[in-house]
Rosetta silent file (secondary structure, phi, psi, omega in degrees, C-alpha in Angstrom):
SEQUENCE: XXXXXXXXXXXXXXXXXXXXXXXXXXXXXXXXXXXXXXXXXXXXXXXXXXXXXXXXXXXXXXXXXXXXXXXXXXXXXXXXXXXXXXXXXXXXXXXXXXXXXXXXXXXXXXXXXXXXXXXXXXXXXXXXXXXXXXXXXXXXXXXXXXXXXXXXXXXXXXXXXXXXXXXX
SCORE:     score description
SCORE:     0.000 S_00000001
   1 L     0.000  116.906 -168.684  -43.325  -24.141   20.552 S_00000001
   2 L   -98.578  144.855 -151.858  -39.833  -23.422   20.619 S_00000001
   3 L  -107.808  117.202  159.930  -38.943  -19.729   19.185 S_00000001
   4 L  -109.123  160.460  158.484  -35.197  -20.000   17.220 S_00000001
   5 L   -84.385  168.077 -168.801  -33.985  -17.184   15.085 S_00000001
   6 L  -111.080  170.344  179.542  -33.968  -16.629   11.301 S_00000001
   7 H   -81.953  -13.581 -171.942  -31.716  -15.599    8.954 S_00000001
   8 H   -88.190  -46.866  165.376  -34.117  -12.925    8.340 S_00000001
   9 H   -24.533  -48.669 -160.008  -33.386  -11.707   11.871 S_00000001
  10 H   -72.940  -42.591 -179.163  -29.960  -11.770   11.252 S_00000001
  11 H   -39.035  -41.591  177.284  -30.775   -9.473    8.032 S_00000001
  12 H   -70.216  -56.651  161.618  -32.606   -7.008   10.211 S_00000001
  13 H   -20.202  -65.023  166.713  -30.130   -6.601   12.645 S_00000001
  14 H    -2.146  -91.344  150.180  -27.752   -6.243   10.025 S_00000001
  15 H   -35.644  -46.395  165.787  -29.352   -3.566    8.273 S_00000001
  16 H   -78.354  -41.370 -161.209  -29.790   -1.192   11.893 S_00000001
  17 H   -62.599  -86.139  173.034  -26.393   -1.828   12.729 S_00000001
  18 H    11.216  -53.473 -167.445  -25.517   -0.805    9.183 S_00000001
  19 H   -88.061  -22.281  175.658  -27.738    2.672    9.184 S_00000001
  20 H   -87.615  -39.500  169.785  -26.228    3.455   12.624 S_00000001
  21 H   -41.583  -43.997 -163.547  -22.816    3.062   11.429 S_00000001
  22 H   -99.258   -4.884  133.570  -23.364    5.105    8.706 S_00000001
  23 H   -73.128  -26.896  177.576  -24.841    7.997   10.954 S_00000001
  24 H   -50.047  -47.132 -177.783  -22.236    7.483   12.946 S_00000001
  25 L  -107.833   -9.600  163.145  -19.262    7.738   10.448 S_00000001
  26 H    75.151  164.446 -170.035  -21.109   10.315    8.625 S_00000001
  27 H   -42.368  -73.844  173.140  -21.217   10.428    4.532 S_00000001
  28 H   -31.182  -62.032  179.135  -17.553   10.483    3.372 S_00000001
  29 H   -83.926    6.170  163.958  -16.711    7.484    5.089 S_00000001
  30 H   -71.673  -30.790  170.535  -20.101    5.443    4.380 S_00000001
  31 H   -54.424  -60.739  152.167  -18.721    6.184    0.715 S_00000001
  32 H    -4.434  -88.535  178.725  -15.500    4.813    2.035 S_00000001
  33 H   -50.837   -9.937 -179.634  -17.326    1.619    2.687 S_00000001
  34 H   -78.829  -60.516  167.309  -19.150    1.462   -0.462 S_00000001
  35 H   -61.649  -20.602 -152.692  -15.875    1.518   -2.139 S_00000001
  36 H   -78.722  -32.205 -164.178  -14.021   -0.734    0.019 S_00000001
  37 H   -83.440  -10.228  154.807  -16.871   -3.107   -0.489 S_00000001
  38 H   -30.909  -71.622 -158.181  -16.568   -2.710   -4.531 S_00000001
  39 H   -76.011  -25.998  145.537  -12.627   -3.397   -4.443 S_00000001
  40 H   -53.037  -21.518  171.611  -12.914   -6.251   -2.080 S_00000001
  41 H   -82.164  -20.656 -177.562  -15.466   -8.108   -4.256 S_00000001
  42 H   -77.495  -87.386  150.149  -12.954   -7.544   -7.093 S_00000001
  43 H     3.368  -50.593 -157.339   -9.846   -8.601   -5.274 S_00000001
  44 H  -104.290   -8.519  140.451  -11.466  -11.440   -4.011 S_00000001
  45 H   -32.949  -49.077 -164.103  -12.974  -12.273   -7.476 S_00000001
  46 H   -92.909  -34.031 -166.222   -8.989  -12.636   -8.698 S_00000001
  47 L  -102.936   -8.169 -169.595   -7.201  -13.897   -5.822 S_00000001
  48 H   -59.040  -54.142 -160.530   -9.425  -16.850   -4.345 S_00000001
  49 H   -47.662  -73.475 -157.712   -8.730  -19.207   -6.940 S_00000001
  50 H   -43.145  -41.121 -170.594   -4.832  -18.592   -6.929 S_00000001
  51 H   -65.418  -70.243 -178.382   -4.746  -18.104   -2.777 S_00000001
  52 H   -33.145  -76.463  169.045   -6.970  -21.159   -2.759 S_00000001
  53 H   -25.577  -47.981 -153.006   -4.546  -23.538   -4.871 S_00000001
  54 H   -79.158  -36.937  158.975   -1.687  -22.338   -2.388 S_00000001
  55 H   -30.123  -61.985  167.855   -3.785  -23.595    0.296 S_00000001
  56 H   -81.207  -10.057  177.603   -4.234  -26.980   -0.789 S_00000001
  57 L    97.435   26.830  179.270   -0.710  -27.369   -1.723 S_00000001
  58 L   -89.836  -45.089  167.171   -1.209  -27.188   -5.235 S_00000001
  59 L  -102.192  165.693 -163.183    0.811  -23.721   -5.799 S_00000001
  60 L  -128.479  117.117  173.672    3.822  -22.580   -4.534 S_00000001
  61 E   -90.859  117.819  174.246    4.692  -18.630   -3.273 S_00000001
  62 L    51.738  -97.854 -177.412    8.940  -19.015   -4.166 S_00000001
  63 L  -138.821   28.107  172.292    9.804  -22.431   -2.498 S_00000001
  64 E  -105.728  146.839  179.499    6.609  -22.228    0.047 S_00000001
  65 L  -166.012  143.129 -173.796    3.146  -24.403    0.061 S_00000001
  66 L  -132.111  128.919  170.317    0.782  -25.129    3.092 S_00000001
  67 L   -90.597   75.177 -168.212   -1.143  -28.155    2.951 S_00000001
  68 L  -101.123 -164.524  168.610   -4.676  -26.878    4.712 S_00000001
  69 L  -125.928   38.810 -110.346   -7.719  -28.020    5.029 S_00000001
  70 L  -119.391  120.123  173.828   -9.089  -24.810    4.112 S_00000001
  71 L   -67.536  149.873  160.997  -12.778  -24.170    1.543 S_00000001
  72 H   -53.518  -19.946  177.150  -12.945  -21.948   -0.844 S_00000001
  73 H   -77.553  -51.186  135.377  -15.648  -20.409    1.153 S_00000001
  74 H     4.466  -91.557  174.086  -13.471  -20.052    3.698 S_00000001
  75 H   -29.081  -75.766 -170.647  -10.744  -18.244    1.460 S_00000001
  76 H   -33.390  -47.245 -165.650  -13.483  -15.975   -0.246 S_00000001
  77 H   -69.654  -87.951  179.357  -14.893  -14.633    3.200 S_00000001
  78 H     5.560  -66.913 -159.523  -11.515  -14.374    4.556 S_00000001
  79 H   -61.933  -39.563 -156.299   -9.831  -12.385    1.590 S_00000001
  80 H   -81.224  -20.110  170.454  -13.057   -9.930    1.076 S_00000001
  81 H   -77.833  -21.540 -170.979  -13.343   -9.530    5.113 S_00000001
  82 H   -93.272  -56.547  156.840   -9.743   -8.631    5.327 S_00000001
  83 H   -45.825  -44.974 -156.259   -9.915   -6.443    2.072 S_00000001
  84 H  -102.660  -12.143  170.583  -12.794   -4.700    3.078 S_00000001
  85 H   -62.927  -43.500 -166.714  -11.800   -3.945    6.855 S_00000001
  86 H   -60.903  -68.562  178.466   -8.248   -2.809    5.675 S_00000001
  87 H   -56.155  -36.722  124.837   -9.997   -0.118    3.012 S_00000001
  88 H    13.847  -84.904 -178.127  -12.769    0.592    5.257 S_00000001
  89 H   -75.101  -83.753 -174.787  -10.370    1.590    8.708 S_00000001
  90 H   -41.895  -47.305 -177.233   -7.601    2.974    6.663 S_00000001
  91 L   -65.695  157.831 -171.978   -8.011    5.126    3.664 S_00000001
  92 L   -96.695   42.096  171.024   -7.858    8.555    4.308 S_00000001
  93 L   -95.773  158.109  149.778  -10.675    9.328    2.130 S_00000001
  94 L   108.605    3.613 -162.354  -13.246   11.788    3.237 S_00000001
  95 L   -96.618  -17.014 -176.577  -10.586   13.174    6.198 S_00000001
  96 L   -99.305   -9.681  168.211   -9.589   15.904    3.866 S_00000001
  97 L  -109.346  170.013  177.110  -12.676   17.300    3.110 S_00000001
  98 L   -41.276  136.461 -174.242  -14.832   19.703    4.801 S_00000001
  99 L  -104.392  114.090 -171.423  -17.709   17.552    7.069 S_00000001
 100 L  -101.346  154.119 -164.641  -20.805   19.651    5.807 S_00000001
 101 L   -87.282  101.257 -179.417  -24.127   18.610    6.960 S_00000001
 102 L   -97.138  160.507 -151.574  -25.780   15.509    5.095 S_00000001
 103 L   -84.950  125.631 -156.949  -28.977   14.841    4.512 S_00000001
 104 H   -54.465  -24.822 -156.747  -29.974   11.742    6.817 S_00000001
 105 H   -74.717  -62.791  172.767  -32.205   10.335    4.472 S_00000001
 106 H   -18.030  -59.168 -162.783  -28.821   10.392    2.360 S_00000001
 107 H   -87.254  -21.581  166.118  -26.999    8.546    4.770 S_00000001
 108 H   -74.601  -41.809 -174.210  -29.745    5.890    5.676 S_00000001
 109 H   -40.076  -46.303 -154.839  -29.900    5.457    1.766 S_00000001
 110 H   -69.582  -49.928 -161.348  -25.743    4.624    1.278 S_00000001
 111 H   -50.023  -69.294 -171.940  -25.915    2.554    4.637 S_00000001
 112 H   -28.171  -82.948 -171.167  -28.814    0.232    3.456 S_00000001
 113 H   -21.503  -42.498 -176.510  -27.178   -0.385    0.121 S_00000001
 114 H   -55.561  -46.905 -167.229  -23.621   -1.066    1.618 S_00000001
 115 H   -92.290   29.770 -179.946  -25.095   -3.769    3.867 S_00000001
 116 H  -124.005  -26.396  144.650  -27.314   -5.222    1.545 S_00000001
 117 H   -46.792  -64.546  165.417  -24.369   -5.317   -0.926 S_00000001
 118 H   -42.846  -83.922 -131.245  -22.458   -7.001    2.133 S_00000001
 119 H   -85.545  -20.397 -173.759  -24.627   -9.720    2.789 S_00000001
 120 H   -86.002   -5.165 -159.897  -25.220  -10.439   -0.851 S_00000001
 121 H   -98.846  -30.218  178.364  -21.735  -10.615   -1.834 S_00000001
 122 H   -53.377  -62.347  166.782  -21.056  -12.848    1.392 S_00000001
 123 H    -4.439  -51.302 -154.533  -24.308  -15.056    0.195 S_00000001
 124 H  -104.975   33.478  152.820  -22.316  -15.849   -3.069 S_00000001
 125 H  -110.365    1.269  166.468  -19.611  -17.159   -1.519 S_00000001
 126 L  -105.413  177.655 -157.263  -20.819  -19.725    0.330 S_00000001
 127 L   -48.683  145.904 -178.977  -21.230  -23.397   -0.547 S_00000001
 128 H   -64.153  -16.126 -157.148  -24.074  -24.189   -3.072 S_00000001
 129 H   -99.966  -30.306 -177.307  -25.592  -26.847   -0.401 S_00000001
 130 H   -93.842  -26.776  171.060  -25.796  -23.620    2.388 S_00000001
 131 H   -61.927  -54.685  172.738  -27.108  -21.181    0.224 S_00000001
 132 H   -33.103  -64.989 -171.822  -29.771  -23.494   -0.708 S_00000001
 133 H   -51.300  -57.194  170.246  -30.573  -23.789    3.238 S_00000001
 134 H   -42.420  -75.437  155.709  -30.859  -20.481    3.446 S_00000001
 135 H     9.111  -60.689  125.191  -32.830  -19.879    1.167 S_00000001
 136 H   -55.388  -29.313  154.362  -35.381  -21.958    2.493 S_00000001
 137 H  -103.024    2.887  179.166  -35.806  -20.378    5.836 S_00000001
 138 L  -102.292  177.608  124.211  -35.316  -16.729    4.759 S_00000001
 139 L   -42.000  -63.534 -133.885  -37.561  -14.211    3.206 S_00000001
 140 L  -117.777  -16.169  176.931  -35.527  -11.488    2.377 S_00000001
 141 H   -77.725  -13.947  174.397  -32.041  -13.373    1.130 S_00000001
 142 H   -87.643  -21.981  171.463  -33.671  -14.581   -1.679 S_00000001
 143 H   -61.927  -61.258  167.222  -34.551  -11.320   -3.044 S_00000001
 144 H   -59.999   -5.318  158.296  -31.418   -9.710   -2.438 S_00000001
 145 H   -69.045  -46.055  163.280  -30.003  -12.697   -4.086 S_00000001
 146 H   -74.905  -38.061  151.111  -32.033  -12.098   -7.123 S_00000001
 147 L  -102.988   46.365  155.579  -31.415   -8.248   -7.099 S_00000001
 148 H   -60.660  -52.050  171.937  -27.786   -8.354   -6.638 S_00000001
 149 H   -44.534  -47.182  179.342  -26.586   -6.625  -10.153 S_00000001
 150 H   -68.550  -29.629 -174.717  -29.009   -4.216   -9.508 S_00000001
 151 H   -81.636  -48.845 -161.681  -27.861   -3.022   -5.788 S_00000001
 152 L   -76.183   24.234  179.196  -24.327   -2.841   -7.358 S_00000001
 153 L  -114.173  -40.686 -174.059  -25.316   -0.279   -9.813 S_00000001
 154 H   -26.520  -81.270 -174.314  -28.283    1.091   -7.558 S_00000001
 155 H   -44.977  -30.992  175.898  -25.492    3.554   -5.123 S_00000001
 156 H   -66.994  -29.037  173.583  -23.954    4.844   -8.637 S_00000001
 157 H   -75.710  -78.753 -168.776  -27.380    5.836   -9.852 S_00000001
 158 H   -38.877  -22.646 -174.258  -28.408    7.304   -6.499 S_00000001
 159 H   -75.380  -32.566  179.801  -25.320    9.141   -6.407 S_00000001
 160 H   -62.079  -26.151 -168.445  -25.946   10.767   -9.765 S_00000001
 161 H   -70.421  -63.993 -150.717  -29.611   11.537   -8.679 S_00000001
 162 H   -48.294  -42.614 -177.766  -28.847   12.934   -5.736 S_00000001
 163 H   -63.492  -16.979 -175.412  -25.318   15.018   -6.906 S_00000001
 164 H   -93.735  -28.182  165.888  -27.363   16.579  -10.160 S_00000001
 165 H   -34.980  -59.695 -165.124  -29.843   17.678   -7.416 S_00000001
 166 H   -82.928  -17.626 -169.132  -27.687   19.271   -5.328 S_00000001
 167 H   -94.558  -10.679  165.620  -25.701   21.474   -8.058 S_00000001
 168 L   -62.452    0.000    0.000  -29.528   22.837   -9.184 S_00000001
């Protein structure tokens, strides 16, 4: 009996790296990452198509076009991996305010969500014939597949819980 990993593995993994990042980087930036992954699924929501087209030679930036051989799934990861590292590493949010002591449970909460938001947003970009595979050998991607609306509203609600909490 030969032992391979699962996709569910990879989920678990995921998920600790995830909760140690976001002790690691402490609240402000786990927010950071929340947004980044928000404006990268947007971004990458607008630009694949066009970005795509340019790809295949179909559109033209001025009097340039690359003839690739390049998927949309491709594209998708690409723009929202690039988008979400750039907001992620860069913005200066959270550097200007005071770092006050948060509550861990806080910071396990934000982490989960971010990377559970991560994997589902990766999920719907790839090809209908690999999602399907998945599917079939995981557990836990089909759920978060199926509660995807809900984790992106889930961190706005927890924030309100927790922030009406804290001013009582």
């Amino acid at each position: 009996m030969s032992i391979s990993p699962t996709w569910d593995l990879f989920v678990g993994i995921f998920l600790v790296i995830g909760v140690v990042y976001g002790f690691v980087l402490q609240k402000e930036r786990v927010f950071t990452a929340l947004l980044a992954l928000y404006v990268a699924s947007m971004i990458t929501s607008i630009w694949s198509d066009p970005i795509f087209n340019f790809f295949q030679g179909k559109s033209m930036i001025g009097s340039v076009w690359i003839q690739a051989n390049a998927t949309p799934m491709t594209i998708q990861i690409a723009i929202f991996g690039l988008i979400f590292i750039l907001i992620a590493a860069k913005a200066p949010i959270g550097y200007m305010r005071s770092w006050s002591l948060v509550s861990p449970i806080e910071i396990v909460v934000y982490s989960i969500l971010n990377s559970l938001i991560m994997i589902g947003t990766l999920y719907r970009y790839l090809s209908p014939e690999l999602q399907q595979k998945i599917i079939e050998q995981s557990i836990f991607i089909p759920k978060i597949n199926l509660f995807y609306n809900v984790l992106l509203v889930v961190p706005l609600v927890v924030l309100m819980v927790i922030t009406s909490r804290k001013s009582e």
